[in-house]
C-alpha positions in Angstrom: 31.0 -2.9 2.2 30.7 -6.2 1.0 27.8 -8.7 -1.0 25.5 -10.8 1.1 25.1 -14.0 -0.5 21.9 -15.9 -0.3 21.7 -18.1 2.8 22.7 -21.9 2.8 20.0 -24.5 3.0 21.7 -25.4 6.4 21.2 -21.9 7.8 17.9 -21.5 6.7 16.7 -24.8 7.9 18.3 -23.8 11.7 16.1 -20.0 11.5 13.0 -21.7 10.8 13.6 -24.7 13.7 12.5 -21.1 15.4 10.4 -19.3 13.7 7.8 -22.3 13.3 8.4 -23.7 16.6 5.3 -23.1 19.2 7.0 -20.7 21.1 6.3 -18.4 18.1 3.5 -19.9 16.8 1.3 -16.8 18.3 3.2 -14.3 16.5 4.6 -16.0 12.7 1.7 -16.6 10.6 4.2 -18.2 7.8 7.3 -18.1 7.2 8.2 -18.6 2.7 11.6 -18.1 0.9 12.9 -19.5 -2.6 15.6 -22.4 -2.3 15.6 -22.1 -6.7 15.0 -20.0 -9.0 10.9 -19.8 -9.8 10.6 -22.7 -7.1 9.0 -21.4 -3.8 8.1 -22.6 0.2 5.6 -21.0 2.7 5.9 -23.2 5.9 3.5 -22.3 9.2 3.6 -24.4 12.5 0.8 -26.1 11.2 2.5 -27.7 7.2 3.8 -26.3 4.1 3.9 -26.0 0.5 5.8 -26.1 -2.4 5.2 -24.6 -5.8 6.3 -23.0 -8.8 5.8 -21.3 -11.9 4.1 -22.6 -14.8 2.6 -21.2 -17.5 0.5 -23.7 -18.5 -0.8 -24.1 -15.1 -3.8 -22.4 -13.5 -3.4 -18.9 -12.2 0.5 -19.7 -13.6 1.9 -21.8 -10.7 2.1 -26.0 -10.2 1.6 -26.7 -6.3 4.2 -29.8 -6.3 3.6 -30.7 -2.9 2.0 -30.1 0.7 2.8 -31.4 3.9 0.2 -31.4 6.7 -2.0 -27.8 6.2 -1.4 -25.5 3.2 -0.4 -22.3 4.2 -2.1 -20.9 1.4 -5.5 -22.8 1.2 -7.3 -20.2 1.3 -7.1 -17.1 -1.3 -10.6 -16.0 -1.0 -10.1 -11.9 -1.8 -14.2 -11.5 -0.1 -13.6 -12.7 3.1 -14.6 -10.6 6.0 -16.0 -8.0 3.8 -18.2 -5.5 5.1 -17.7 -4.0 9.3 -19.4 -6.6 10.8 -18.2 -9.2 9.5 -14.8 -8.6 10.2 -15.5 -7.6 13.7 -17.2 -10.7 14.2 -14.2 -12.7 14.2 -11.0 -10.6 15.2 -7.4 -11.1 14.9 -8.4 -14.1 13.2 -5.8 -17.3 13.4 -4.2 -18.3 9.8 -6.5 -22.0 9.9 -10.0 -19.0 9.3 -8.2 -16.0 7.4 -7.1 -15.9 3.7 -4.2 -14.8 1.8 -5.5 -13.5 -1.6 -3.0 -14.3 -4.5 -1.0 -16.0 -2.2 1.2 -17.8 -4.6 1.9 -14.8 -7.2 2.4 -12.5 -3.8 4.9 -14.3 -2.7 6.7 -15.2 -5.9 7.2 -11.7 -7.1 8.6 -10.3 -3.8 11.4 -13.2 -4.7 12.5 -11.7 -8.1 14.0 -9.0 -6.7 17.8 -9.4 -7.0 17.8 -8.1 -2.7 14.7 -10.4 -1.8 15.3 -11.5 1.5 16.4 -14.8 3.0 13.1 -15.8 4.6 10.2 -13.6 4.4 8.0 -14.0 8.0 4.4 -13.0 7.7 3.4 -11.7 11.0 -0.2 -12.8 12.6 -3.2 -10.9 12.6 -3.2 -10.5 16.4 0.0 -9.5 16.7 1.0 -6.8 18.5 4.5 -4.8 18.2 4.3 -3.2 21.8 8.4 -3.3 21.7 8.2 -1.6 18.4 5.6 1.5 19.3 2.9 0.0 20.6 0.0 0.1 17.4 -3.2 -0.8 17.8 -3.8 -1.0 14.4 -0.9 -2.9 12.3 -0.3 -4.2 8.6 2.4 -5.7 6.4 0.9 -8.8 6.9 -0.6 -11.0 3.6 -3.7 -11.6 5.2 -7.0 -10.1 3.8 -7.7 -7.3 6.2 -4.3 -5.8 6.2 -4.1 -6.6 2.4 -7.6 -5.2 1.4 -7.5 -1.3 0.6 -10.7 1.0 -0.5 -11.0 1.9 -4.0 -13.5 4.9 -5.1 -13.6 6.0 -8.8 -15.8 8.2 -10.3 -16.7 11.2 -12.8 -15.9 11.3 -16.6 -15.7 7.6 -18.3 -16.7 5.5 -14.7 -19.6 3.8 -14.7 -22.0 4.3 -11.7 -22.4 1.4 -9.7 -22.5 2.4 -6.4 -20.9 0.4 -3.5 -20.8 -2.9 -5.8 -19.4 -6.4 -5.4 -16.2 -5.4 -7.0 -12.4 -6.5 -6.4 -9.1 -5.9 -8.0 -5.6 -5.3 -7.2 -3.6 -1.8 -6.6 -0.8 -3.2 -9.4 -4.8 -2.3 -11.6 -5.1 1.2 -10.9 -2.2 3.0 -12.7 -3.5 0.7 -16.2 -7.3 1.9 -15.5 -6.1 5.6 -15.0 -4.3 5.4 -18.8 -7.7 3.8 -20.2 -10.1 6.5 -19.0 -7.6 9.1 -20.2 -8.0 7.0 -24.0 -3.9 5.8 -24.2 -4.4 2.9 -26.4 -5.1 -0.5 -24.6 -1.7 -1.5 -26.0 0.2 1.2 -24.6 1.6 -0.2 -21.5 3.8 1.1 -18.4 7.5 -1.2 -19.0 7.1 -2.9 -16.3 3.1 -3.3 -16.0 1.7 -6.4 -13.7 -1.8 -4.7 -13.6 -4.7 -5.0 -16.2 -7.0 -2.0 -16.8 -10.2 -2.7 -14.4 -12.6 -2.9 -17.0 -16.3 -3.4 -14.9 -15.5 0.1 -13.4 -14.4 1.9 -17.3 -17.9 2.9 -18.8 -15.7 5.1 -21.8 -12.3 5.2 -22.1 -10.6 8.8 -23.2 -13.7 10.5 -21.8 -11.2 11.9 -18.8 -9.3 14.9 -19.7 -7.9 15.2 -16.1 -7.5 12.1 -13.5 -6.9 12.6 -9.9 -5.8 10.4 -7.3 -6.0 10.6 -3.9 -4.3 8.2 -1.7 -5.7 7.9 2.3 -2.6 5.7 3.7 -3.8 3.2 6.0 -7.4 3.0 5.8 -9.3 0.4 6.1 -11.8 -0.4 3.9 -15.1 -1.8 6.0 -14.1 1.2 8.0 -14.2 4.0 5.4 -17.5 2.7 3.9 -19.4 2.5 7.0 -18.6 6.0 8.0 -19.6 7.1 4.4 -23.0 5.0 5.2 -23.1 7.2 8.7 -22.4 10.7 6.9 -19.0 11.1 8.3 -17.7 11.3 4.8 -19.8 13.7 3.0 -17.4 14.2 0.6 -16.5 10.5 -0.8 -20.1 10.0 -0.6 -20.4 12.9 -3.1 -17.6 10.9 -5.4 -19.2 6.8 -4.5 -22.7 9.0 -5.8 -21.1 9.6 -9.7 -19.0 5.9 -9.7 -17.9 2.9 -8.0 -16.7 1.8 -4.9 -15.8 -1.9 -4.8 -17.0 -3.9 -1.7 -13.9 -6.2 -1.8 -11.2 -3.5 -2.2 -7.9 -2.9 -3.7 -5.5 -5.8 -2.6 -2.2 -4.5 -2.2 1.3 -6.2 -3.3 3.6 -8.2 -0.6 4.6 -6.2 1.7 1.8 -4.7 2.6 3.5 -1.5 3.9 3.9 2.0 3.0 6.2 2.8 0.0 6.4 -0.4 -1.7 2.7 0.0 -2.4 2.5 3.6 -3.2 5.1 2.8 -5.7 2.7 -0.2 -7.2 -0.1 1.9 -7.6 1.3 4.8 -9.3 3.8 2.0 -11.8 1.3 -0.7 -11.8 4.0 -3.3 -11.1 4.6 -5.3 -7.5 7.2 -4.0 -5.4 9.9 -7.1 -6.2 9.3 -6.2 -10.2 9.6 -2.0 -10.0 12.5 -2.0 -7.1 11.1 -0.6 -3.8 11.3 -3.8 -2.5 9.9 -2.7 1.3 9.9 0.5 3.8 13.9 -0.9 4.6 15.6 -4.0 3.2 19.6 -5.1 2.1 21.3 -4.1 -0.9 23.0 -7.0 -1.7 25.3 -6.0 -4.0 26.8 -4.1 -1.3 25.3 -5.4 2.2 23.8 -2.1 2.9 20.8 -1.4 4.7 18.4 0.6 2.4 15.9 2.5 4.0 13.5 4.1 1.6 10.2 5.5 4.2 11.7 8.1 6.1 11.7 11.9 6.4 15.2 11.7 5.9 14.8 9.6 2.5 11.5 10.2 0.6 12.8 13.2 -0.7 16.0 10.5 -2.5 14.0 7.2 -2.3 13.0 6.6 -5.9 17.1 6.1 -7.3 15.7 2.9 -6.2 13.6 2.3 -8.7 14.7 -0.5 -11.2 16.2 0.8 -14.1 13.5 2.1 -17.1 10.3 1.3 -14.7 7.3 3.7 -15.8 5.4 5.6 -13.0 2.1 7.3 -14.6 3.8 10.5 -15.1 6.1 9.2 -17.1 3.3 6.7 -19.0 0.8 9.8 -19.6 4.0 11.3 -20.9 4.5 9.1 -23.4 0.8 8.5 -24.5 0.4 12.4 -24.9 3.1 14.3 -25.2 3.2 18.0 -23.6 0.9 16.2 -20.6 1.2 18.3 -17.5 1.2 16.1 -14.0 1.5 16.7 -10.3 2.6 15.1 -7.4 1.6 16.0 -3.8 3.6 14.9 -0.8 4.4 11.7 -2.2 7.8 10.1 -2.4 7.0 8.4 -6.1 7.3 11.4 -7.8 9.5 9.7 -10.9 8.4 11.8 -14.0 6.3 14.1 -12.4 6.4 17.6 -13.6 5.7 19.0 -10.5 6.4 17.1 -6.9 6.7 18.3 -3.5 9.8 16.4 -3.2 11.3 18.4 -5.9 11.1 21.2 -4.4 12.5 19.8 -1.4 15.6 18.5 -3.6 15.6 21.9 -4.6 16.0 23.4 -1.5 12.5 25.5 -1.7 10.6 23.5 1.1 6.6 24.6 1.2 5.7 27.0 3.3 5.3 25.8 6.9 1.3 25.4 8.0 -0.4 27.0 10.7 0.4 25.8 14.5 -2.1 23.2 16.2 -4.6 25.9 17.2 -5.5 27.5 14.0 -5.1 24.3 11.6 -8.3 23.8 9.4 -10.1 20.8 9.4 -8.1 19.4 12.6 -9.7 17.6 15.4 -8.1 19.7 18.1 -8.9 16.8 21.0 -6.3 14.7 19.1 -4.1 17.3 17.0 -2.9 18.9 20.8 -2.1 15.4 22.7 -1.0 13.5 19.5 2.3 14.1 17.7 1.9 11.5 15.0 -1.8 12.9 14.4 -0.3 16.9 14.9 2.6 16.3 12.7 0.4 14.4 9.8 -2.4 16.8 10.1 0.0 19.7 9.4 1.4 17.8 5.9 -1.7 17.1 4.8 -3.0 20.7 5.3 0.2 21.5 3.1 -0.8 19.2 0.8 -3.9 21.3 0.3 -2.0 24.0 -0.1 0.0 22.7 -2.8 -3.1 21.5 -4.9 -4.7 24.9 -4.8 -1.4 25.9 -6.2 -1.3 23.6 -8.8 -4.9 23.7 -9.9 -5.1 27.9 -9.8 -2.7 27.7 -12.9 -2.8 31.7 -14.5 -2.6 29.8 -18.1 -6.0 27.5 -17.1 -4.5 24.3 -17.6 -5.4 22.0 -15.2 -2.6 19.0 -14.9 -3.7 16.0 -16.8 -3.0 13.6 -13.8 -2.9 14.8 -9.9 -2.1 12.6 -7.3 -1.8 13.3 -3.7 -1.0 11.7 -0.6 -2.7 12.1 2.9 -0.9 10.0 5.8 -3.1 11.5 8.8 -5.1 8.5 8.3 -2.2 6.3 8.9 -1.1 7.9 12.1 -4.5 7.6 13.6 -5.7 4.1 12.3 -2.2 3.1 13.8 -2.3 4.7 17.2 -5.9 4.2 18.0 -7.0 1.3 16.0 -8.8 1.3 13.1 -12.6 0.8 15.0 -11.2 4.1 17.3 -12.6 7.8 17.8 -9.1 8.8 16.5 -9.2 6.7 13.5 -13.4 8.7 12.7 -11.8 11.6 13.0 -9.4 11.1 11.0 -11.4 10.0 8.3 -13.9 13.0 8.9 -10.8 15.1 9.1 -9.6 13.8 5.6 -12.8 14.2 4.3 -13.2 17.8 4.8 -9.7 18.2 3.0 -10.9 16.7 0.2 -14.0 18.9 -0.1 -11.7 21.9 -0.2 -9.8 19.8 -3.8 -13.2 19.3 -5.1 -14.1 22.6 -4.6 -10.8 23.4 -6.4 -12.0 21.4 -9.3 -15.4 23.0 -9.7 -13.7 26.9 -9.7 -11.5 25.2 -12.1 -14.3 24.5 -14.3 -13.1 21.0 -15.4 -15.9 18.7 -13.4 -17.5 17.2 -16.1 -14.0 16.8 -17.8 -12.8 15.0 -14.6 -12.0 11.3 -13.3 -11.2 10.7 -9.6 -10.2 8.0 -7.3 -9.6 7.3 -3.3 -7.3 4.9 -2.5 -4.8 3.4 0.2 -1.8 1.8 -0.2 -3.0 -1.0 2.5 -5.5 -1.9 5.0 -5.2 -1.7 8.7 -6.0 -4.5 11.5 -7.1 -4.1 14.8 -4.0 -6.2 17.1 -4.7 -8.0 20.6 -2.3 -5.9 22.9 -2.0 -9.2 24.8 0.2 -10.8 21.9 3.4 -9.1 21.9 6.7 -11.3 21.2 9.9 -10.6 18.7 11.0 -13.3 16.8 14.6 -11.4 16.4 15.2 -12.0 20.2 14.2 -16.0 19.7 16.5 -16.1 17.1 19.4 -14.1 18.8 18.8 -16.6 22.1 18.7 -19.9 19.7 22.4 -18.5 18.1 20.8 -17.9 14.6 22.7 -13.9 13.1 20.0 -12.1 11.1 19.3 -8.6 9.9 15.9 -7.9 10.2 15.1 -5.5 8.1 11.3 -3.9 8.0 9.8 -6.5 10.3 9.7 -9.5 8.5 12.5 -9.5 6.4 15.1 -11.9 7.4 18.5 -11.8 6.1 20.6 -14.4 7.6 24.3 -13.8 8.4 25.4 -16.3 10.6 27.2 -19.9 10.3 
């Protein structure tokens, strides 16, 4: 194995004579990379723009020029919020969407020390039918596939109901230390996040926090089906808190395990190391692929060195803290983690077959693998809460956190406005009821703060725009690994 070294100017400027020609133009949103250190340009087919750090500046970056239309005009984080509105105008072209945070976004995904080449923002209509076929898709910068719900309620949250509230996932893990009372200047190492204040009514009033993650639900989605009563059970929570109308945005990429790993360390993905789902090591030119059965159980060695998760933060702040971590590969810290025991060799026990799951919508568990295989885990999960929470000593952990992906798998294959994507919500729902129900035999309510979140959103594609830039770039001559969709290392002359 050998280093990659950063691609020459000449070699970059020959990938994007491609990528932002009009043969492409349906498919690459933008296309943005770093030619110097703190010094960064997003190019679409339609202009560009250059900027780059500044302290001094607003928001901390100097735009120092722009050719034809700005990429990155529009940063408006309320755009398309609420279901109609965002059905009203789908896959929406780059000239009517926004990219909240657009400059920071891109800028931190470039300080990681294996940042790619050039990173290519696909378009909201696009539609990977050579890569699986999903009718619902994210990684994308743009609003919808950004924008991710965030419920918190109980002990220390104030009660505002479904409010005009927005904030970032890098704010969650910072909010969950304040409402347990760790001192506002007791930080994770490598925090980007600020404690979401409008949503603390009392910090330390939380003895116990617990996070739920939904992967891959959309927002405008999961409130209207709360508004209809297919979500009794995050109705129950919105009821005692705060659900904030203009989500959680998440970090750049907008994919699986880069933005579980920024909620639970508060810091973007190219600050705490799990840069995307796959990328290149450069120090050795090896692919890295971190989202995988075969590597969630191994994926956090990734993690930079001395980066906080919560687990090790609550740690830290209160010493002898007990925490948990369901079926969720950023288990760093955690005392105990279903990937541990996995490590371990002592896998959970397997869950019951298709026809006597609980809380499965048998019309999709049978025909479905993805929804069958991620209905199963999550029933696990379930299990593994009850076994956490019915501690003989009656200490409940001080921080919980568990992972559903059935909501992924369905928003995916049947599009986030689907049956299959209701059910899965309704689905999810009902497994939450059972954890609440937990809580109350526990008798820790009133002691209790929780929160519902995703690690992204999820946007409906247009089957009818399917392309690979990897085969436009092969045909034009121009080597590349592609890793994750999007992330372009270049190899060639």
């Amino acid at each position: 194995m050998t280093t990659l070294a950063p691609a020459s100017p000449a070699q970059r400027e020959r990938a994007l004579a491609i990528l932002l020609g009009d043969e492409l133009e349906p498919i690459v949103d933008m296309v943005g990379w770093s030619p110097a250190k703190d010094v960064y340009e997003v190019a679409s087919a339609e202009g560009s723009v250059r900027f780059s750090r500044d302290a001094a500046s607003e928001g901390g970056f100097c735009v120092e020029g722009v050719s034809g239309h700005n990429p990155l005009a529009v940063q408006d984080p309320t755009r398309f919020v609420g279901l109609a509105s965002e059905r009203a105008t789908p896959h929406p072209h780059r000239r009517d969407n926004s990219y909240p945070h657009g400059y920071a976004q891109f800028a931190q995904l470039f300080d990681h020390p294996s940042a790619p080449d050039l990173c290519v923002i696909h378009s909201a209509s696009h539609n990977w039918a050579d890569h699986g076929g999903h009718l619902g898709e994210h990684g994308s910068l743009d609003v919808i596939q950004a924008r991710a719900p965030f419920v918190i309620a109980g002990a220390g949250v104030n009660r505002l109901g479904l409010a005009d509230l927005g904030c970032r996932l890098v704010d969650v893990a910072p909010t969950v230390l304040a409402l347990l009372g760790a001192p506002a200047s007791d930080r994770l190492s490598h925090q980007d996040g600020e404690v979401f204040a409008p949503v603390v009514a009392e910090p330390g009033a939380a003895r116990h926090v617990i996070g739920f993650l939904w992967d891959g639900t959309n927002p405008n989605v999961l409130y209207d089906l709360v508004a209809r009563g297919v979500a009794p059970n995050v109705a129950r929570l919105l009821e005692s808190g705060t659900a904030c109308r203009y989500g959680a945005l998440a970090s750049l990429p907008t994919v699986t395990l880069a933005n579980h790993t920024s909620i639970l360390t508060g810091s973007h993905p190219g600050h705490h190391g799990i840069l995307h789902n796959a990328w290149v090591d450069r120090d050795t030119g090896a692919q890295v692929i971190t989202n995988s059965p075969a590597t969630w159980a191994t994926s956090m060695q990734w993690l930079h060195p001395g980066v906080e998760t919560l687990h090790h933060a609550l740690k830290r702040s209160f010493p002898g803290s007990f925490t948990a971590s369901i079926n969720e590969p950023c288990d760093a810290g955690a005392d105990y983690s279903t990937f541990d025991l996995v490590r371990n060799g002592r896998r959970p026990a397997p869950p019951p077959g298709p026809d006597d799951l609980p809380d499965a919508t048998h019309r999709f568990v049978r025909p479905s693998k993805d929804y069958r295989w991620a209905s199963r885990s999550d029933h696990t999960a379930v299990d593994q809460f009850r076994t956490v929470w019915r501690d003989p000593d009656g200490h409940p952990p001080a921080f919980t956190w568990v992972n559903f992906t059935l909501t992924d798998s369905a928003f995916h294959e049947g599009g986030p406005y689907s049956e299959m994507a209701e059910s899965a919500v309704a689905d999810s729902d009902a497994r939450l009821g059972r954890m609440l129900d937990e809580v109350e035999r526990a008798g820790v309510w009133d002691d209790c703060a929780f929160f519902l979140v995703a690690d992204h959103g999820m946007e409906e594609t247009d089957p009818g725009v399917r392309g690979d830039w990897d085969e436009a770039l092969a045909e034009a001559g121009v080597a590349a690994h592609d890793e994750g969709y999007g992330f372009l290392y270049l190899t060639g002359p």
